[in-house]
Structures are given as C-alpha cells and as structure tokens.
Backbone as CSV, one residue per row, in Angstrom:
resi,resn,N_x,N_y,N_z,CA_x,CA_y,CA_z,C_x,C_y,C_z
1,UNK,73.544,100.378,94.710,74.169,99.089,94.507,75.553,99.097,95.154
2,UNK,76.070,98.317,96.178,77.216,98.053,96.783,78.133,97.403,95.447
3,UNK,79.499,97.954,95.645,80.447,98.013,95.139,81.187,96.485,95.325
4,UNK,81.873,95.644,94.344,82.503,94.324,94.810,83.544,95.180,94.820
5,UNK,84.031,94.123,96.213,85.803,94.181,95.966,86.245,93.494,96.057
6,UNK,87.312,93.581,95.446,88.558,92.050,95.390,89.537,91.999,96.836
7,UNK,89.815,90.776,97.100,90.562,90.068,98.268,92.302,90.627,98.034
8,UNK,92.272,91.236,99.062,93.568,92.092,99.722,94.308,90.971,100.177
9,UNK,93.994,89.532,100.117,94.997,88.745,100.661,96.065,88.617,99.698
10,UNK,97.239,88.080,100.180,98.573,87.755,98.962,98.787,86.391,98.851
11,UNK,99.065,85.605,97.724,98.494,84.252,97.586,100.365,84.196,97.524
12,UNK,100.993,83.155,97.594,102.382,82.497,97.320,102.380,81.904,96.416
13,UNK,103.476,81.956,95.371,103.399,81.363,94.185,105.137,80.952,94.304
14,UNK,105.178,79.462,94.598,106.535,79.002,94.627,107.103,79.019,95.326
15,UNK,108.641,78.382,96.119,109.293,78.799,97.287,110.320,79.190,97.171
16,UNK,111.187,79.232,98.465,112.215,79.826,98.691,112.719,81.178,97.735
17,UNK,114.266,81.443,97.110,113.943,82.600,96.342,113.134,82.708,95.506
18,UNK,112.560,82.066,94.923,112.054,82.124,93.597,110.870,82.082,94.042
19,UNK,110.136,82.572,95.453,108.490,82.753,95.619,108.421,84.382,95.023
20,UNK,107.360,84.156,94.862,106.510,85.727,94.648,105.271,85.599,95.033
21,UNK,104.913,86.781,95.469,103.241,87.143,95.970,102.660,87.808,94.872
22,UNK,101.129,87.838,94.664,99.953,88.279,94.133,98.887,88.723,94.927
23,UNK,97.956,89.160,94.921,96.812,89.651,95.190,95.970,88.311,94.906
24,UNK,94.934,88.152,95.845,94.146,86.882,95.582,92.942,87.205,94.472
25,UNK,92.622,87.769,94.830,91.717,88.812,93.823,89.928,88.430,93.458
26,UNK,89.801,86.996,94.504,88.590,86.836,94.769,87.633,87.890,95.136
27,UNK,86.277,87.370,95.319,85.396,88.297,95.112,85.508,88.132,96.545
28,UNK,85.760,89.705,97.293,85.754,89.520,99.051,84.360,89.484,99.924
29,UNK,84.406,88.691,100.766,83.733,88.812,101.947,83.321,89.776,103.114
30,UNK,84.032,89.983,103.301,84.315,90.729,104.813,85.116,92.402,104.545
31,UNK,85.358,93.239,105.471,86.092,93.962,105.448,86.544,94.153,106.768
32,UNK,88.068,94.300,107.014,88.692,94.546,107.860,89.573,95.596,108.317
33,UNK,88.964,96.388,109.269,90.626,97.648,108.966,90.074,98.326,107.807
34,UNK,89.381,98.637,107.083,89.284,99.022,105.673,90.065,97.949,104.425
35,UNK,90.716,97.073,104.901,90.827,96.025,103.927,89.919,95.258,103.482
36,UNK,89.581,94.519,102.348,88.265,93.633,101.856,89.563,92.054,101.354
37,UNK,88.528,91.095,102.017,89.122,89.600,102.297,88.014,88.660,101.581
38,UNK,88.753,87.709,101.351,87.390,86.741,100.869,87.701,85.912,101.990
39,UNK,86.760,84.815,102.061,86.977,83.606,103.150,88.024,83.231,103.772
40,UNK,88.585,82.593,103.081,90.078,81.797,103.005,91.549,83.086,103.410
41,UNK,91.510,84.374,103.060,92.387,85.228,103.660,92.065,86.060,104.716
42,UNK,90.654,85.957,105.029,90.013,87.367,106.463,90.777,86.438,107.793
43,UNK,91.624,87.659,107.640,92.538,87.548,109.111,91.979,87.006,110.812
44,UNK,90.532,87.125,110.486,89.993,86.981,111.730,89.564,85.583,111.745
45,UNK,89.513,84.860,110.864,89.120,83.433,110.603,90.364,82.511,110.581
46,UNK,91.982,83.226,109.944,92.381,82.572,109.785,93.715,82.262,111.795
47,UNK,92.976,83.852,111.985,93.520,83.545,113.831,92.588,82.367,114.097
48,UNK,91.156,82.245,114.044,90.763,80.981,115.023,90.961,80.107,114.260
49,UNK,91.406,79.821,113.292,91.588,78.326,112.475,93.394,77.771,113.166
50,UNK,93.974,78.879,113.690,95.123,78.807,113.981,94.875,78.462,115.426
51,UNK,94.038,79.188,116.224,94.143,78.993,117.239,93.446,77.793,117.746
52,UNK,92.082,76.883,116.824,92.082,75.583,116.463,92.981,74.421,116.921
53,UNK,93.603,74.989,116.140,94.801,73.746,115.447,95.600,73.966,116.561
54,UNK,96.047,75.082,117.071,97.392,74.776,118.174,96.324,74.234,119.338
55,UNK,94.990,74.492,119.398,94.532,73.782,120.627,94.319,72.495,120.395
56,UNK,94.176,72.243,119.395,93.831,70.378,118.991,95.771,69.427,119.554
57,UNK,96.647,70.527,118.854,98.056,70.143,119.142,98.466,69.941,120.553
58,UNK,97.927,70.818,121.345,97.851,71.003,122.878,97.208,69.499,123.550
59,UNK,95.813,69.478,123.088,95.043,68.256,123.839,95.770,67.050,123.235
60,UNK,96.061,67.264,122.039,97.014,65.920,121.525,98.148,65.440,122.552
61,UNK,99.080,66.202,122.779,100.092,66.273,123.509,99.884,66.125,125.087
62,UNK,98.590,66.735,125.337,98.495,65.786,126.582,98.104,64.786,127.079
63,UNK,97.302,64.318,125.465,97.493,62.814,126.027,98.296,62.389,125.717
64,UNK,99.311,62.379,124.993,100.341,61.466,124.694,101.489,61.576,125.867
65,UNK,101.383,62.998,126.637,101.863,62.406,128.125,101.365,61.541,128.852
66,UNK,100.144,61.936,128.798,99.496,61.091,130.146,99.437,59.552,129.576
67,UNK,99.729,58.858,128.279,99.758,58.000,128.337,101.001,57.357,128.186
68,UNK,102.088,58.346,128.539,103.499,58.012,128.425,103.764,57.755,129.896
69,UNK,103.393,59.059,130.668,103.394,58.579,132.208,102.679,57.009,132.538
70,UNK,101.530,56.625,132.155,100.954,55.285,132.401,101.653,54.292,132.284
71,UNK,102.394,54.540,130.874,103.233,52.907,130.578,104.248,53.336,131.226
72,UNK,104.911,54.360,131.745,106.252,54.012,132.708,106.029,53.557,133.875
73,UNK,104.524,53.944,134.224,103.983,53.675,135.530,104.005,52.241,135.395
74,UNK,102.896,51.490,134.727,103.336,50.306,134.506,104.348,49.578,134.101
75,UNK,105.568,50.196,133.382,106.809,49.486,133.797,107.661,49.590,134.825
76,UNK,107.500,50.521,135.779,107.694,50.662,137.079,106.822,49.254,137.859
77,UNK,105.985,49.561,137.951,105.301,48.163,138.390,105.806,46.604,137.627
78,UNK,106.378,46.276,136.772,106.860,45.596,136.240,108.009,45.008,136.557
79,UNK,108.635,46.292,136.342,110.486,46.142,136.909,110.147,45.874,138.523
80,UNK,109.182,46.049,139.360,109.247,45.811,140.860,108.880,44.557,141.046
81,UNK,107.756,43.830,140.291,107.312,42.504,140.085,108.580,41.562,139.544
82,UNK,109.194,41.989,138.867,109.993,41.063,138.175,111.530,41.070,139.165
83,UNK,111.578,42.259,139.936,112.660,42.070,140.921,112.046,41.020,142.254
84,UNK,111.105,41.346,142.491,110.513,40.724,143.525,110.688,38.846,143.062
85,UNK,110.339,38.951,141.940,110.386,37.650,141.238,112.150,36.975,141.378
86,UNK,112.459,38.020,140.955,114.026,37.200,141.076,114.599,37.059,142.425
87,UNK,114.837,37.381,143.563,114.901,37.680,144.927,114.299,36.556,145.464
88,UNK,112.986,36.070,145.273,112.651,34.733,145.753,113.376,33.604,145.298
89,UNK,113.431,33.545,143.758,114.333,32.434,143.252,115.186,32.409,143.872
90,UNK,116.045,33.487,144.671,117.905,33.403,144.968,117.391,32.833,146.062
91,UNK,116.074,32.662,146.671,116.193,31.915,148.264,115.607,30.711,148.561
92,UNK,116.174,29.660,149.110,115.710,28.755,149.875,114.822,28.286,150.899
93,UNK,113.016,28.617,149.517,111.715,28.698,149.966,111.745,27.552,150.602
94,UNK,111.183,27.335,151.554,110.163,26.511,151.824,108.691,26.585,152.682
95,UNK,107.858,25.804,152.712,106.824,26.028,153.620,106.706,26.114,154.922
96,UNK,108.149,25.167,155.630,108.298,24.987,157.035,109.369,26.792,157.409
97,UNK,109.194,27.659,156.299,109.737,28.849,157.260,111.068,28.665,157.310
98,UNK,112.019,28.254,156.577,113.101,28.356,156.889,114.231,29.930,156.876
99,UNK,113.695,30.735,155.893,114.535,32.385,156.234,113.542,33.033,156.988
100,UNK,112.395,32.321,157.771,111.838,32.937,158.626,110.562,33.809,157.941
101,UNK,110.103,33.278,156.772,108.736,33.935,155.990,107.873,32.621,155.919
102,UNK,106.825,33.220,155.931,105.765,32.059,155.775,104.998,32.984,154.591
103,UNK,105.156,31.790,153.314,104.107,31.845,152.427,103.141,31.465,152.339
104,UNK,101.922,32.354,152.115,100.356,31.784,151.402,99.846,31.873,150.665
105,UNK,99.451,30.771,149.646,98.958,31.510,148.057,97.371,31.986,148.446
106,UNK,97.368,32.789,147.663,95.929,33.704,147.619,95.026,33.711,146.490
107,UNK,93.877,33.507,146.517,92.801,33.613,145.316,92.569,34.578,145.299
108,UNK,92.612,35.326,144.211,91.852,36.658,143.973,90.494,36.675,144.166
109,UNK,89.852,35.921,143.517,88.655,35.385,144.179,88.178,35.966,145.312
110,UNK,88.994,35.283,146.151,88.748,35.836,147.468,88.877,37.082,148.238
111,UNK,89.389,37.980,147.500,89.347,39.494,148.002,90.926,40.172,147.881
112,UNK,91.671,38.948,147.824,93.402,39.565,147.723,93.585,39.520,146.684
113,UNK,94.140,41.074,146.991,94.944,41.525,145.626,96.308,41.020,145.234
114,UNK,97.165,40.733,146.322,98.447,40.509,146.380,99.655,41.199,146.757
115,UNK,98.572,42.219,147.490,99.486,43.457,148.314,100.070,43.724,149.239
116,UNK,99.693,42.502,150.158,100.415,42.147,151.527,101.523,41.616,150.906
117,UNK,100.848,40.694,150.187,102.155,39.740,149.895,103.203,40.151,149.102
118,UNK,103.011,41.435,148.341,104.280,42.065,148.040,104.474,43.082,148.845
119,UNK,104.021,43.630,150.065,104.461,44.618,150.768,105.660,43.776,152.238
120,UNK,105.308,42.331,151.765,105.944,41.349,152.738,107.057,41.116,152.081
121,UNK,106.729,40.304,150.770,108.806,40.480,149.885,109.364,41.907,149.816
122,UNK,109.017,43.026,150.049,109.310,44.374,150.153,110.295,43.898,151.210
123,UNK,109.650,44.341,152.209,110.154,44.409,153.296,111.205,43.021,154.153
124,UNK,111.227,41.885,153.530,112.294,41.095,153.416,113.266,41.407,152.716
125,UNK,113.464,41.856,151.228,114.409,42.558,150.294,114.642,43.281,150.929
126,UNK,114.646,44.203,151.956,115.284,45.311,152.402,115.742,44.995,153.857
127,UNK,115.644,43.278,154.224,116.084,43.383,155.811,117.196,42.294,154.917
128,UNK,118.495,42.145,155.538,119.379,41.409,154.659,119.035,40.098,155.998
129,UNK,119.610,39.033,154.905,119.573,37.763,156.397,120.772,37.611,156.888
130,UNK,120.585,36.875,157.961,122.181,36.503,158.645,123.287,36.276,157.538
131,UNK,124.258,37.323,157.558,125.052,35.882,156.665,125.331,36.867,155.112
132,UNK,124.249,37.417,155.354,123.899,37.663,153.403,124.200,39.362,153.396
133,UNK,124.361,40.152,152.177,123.928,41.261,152.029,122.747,41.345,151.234
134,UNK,122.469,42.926,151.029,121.269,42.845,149.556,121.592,42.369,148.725
C-alpha cells in the first residue's frame, strides 16, 4: 500500500508583517525533487499557469498597440483631411481656374477614391502662389 503524503507547499496567512506561512497539508499529488505537492502548489503547474498568463498579457498588449497605432494612423489621416480642408477655404475657388487648379467632383461610384484629388491639394499646399507664403 503506497504511503499518503501531505503538500510541501506553504499557504500565506495575512500580509505584510503580520503574514505567516504553514504547510498546506493537503493530500499531495505529484512528487517533485523528492518533495510531495497537491494540485494547486506542484511547482510545475504553477510555472505554466504563470507562463499562461504572462502570454495572454503579451497578446493582450499587442493588440492594444496595434490598435493604438491604427487610431493614430487614422488621426493622422484626419489631421491631413482637415488641413487640406482648411487651405481651400483660405482660397479663392472657382471653376474658371483662377489660382490656376481646376476642380472635379468625383463619384466614388465611379472608381475614385479621392486620391488624385488630394495628392493635387498636396502639392498646391506646398507650391506657395504669387504673392502668398505657406
């Protein structure tokens, strides 16, 4: 007849000074090293429950970059739309071409995205007109 043994783990009872340890004293599981563990203290369970958890913490954290990078990305795209936006207001559109741009509205519909047409206020914002600075 195999022998029980009791759990070599040390349980915490209370904190800071006033903790003290005990013996868990469950009926053990496993033996380790010549130590005997029940479930909840065998050292080898409680590394992958650890190593678990810091990997769950890991994949957590990278998404919460990658979805931190996204929304800056999209407020990058935002702040460029909304400059682009203000830059037209300061100018004296018209259809007959007067600072020398010709506008065309575009249907998406139709295949444009609207990428010329902001790679075109780009590149006006960065040529100054007669007269003007940036």
């Amino acid at each position: 007849m195999t022998e029980k043994h009791k759990c070599q783990g040390e349980v915490k009872h209370g904190s800071g000074w006033s903790a003290r340890y005990t013996r868990c004293g469950k009926t053990a599981k496993v033996e380790r090293e010549g130590q005997h563990f029940c479930g909840i203290h065998d050292p080898v369970r409680k590394s992958e429950k650890r190593e678990a958890q810091l990997e769950e913490w890991r994949r957590e954290g990278e998404m919460r970059i990658a979805a931190y990078k996204a929304e800056r990305a999209q407020q990058s795209q935002l702040e460029q739309d909304a400059a682009r936006y203000r830059w037209l207001r300061t100018r004296d559109v018209s259809f007959e071409g007067s600072d020398g741009m010709v506008f065309v509205a575009y249907v998406p519909e139709h295949g444009h995205d609207g990428s010329r047409l902001d790679a075109n206020i780009d590149t006006a914002m960065s040529t100054p007109n007669k007269g003007e600075s940036k």
